[in-house]
C-alpha positions as CSV (number, residue, x, y, z in Angstrom):
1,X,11.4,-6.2,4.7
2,X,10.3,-2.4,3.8
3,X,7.2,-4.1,1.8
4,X,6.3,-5.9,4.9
5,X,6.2,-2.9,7.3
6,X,4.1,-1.0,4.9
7,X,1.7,-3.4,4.7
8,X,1.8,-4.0,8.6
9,X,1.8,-0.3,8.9
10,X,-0.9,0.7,6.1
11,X,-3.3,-2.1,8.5
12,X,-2.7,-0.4,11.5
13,X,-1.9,3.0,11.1
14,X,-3.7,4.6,7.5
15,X,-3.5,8.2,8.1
16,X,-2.1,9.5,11.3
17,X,-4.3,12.4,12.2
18,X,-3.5,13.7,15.7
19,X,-6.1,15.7,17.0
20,X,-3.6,18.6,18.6
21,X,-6.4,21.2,19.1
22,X,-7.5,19.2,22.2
23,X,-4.3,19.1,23.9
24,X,-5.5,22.2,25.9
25,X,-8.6,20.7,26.9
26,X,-9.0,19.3,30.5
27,X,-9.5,15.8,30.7
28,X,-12.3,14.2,32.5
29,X,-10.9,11.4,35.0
30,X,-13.5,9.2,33.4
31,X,-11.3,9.4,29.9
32,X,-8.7,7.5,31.7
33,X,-10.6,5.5,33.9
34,X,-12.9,3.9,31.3
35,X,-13.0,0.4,30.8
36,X,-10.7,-0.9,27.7
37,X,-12.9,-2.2,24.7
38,X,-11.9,-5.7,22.8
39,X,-8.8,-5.0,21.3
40,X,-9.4,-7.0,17.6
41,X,-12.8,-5.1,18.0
42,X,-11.0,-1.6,18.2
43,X,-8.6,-2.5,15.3
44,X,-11.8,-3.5,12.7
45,X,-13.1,-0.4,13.7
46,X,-10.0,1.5,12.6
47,X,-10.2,-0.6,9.6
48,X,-13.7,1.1,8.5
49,X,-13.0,4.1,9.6
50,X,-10.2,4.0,7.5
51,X,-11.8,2.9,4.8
52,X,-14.0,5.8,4.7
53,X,-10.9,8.2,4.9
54,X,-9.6,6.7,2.1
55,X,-12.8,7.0,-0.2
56,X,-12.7,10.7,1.1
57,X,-9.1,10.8,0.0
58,X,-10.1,10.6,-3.7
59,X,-11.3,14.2,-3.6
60,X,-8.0,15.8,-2.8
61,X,-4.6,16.6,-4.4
62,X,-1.1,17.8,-1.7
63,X,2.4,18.7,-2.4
64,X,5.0,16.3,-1.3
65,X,8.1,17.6,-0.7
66,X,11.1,14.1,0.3
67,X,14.4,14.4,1.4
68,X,16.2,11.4,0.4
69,X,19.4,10.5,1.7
70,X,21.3,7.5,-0.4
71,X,24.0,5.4,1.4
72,X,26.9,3.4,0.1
73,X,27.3,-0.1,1.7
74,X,29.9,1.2,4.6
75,X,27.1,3.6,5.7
76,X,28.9,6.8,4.0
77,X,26.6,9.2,2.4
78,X,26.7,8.4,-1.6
79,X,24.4,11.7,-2.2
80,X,21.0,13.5,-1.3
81,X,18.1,14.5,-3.2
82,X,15.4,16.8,-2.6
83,X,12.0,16.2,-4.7
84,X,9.2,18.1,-5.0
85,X,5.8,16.0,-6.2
86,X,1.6,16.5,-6.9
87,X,0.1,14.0,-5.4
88,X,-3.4,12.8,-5.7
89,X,-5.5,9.3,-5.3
90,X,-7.3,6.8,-7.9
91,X,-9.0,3.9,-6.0
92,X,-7.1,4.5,-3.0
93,X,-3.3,4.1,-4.9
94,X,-1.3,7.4,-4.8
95,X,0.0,8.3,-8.1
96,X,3.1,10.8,-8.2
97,X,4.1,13.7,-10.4
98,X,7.3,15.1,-9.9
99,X,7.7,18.5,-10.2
100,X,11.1,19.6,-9.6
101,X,14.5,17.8,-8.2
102,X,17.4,19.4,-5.6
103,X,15.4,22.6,-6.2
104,X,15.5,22.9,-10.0
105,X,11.8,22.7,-11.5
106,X,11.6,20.0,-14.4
107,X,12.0,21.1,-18.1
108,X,8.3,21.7,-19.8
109,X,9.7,18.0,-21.8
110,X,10.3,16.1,-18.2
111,X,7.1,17.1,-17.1
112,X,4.6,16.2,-20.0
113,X,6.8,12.8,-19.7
114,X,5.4,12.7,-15.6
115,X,1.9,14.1,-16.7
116,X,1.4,11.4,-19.5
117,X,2.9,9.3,-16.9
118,X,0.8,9.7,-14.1
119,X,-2.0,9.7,-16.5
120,X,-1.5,6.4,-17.6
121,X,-1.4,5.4,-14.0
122,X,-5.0,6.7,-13.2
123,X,-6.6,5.2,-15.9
124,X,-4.9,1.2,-15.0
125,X,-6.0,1.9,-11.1
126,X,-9.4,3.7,-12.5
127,X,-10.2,0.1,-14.3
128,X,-9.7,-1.8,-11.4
129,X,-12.4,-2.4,-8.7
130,X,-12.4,-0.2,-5.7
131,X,-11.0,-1.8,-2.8
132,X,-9.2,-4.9,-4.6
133,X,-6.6,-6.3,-2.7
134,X,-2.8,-7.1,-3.4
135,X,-1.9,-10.7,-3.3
136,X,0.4,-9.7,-0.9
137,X,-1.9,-7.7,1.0
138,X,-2.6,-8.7,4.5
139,X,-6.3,-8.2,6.2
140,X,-7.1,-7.3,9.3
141,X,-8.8,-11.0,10.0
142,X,-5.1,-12.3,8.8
143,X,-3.5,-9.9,11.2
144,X,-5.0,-10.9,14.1
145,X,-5.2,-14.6,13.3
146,X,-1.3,-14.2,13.5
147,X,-0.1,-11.5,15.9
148,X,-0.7,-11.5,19.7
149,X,-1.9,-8.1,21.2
150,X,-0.9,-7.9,25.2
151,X,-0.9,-4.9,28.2
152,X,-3.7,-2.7,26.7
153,X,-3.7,0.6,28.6
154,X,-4.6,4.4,28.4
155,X,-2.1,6.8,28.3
156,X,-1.8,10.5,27.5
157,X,-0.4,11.2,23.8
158,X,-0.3,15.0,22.8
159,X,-2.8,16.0,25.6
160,X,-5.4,12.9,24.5
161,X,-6.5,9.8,26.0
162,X,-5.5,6.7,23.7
163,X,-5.0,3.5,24.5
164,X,-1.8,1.6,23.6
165,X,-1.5,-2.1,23.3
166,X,1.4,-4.0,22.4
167,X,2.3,-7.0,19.7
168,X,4.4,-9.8,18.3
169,X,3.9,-12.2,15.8
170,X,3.0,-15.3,16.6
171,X,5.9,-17.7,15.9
172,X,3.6,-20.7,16.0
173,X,1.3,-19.1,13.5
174,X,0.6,-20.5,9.8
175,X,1.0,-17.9,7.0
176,X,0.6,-17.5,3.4
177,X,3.1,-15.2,1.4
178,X,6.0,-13.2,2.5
179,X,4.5,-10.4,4.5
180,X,2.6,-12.5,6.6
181,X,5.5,-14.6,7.4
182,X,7.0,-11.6,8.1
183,X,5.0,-9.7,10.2
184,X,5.2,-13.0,12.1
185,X,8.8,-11.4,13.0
186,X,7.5,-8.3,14.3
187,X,6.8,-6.7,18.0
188,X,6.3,-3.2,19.4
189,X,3.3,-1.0,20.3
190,X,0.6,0.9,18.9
191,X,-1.4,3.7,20.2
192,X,-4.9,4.2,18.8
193,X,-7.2,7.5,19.5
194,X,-10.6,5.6,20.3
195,X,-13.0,8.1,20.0
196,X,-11.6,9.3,16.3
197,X,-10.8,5.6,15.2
198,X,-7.9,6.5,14.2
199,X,-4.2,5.1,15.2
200,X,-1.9,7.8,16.0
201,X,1.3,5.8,16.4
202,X,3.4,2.9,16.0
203,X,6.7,1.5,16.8
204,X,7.4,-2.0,15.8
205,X,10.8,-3.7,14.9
206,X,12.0,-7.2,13.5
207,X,13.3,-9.8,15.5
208,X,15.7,-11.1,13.6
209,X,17.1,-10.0,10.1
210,X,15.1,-10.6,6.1
C-alpha cells in the first residue's frame, strides 16, 4: 500500500514548491475567472516540468532531519527515533548518509560504513540510464488511462490561484502490476499551481483495505 501511494504521489505531486512570497500580492479577478485548461493536458505538463526539476536536482546536496515514531500492533508506541541524514541525487534516486541517531553523531567506523555505502549506491544508479523506469512504475499515460479526474475548479491556496480537480480509480479499468491495480483503489483531490507547473497538494485515500 505505502509503495503505491508513492508512486501515485511521486506522478502527481514531485516537489511541492509553494510559492508563499505571492501570498501578499493582489489577485487580478481574471486569475480566478480564467477558463480551466484540459486537465490530462495540465498533469503532462507537470510531468515535464518535473522532469526538469529533477535533472536540476542532481546539482544539490540537503540535510534531512526524520522523526520516526514505531508502533506495536495495539497502536502503543514501541519507541522513537530521531535521524539526521546528507542527502543528494544520482539519476534522479536519492541516496542517504546517515549522520547521527536520537542526537548522537555516528562513530568515525559507522560513518565510513554509510560513506562506502552510499558510494556504492551512486555508482549502480550512475550506470543506469537517466530516466529508466521501475517495473512497477506507473506513467502518466497509465495514470490517466485508469483514474477519472472530475469538478475542476480555482481556488485560493496560500494567497495563489490553483486549480483543484478531484479523482478515483476507475474500477472498470485494466491494469498491469500492483500499483496500478492499486491506484485503481484510490480517490481524493489535488491542487496544482498552473502557472509554476507544479502540484502543490494532494489528499487521496483507499477505498478499501491492501
Amino acid at each position: 500500500m505505502k509503495a503505491a501511494l508513492r508512486t501515485f504521489a511521486a506522478i502527481l505531486l514531485g516537489l511541492c514548491i509553494a510559492a508563499a512570497s505571492a501570498a501578499a500580492a493582489p489577485l487580478p479577478p481574471a486569475a480566478i475567472t480564467a477558463p480551466l485548461p484540459d486537465v490530462p493536458t495540465l498533469l503532462r505538463s507537470v510531468e515535464a516540468n518535473q522532469a526538469a526539476l529533477d535533472r536540476a536536482r542532481e546539482e544539490y546536496t540537503f540535510r534531512q532531519q526524520q522523526q520516526l515514531t514505531f508502533y506495536d500492533k495495539h497502536g502503543k508506541v514501541r519507541r522513537t527515533e530521531e535521524r539526521v541524514s546528507n542527502v543528494f541525487f544520482v539519476h534522479g534516486e536519492p541516496i542517504e548518509t546517515l549522520t547521527s541517531k536520537n542526537g548522537k553523531p555516528l562513530s568515525a567506523s559507522e560513518l565510513k560504513k554509510e560513506q562506502d555505502r552510499a558510494a556504492k549506491e551512486a555508482v549502480k544508479y550512475a550506470a543506469q540510464p537517466y530516466g529508466q523506469r521501475d517495473k512497477d512504475d506507473v506513467s502518466v499515460s497509465r495514470l490517466l488511462a485508469i483514474t477519472r479526474f472530475s469538478n475542476p475548479r480555482r481556488v485560493i491556496e496560500g494567497g495563489r490561484p490553483v486549480i483543484a480537480v478531484d479523482f478515483t480509480g476507475d474500477p472498470h479499468a485494466k491494469t498491469h502490476g500492483r500499483n496500478e491495480d492499486a491506484i485503481k483503489r484510490v480517490r481524493g483531490t489535488v491542487w496544482i499551481d498552473e502557472s509554476a507547473r507544479e502540484v502543490t497538494r494532494m489528499q487521496a485515500t483507499f477505498d478499501e483495505p491492501l
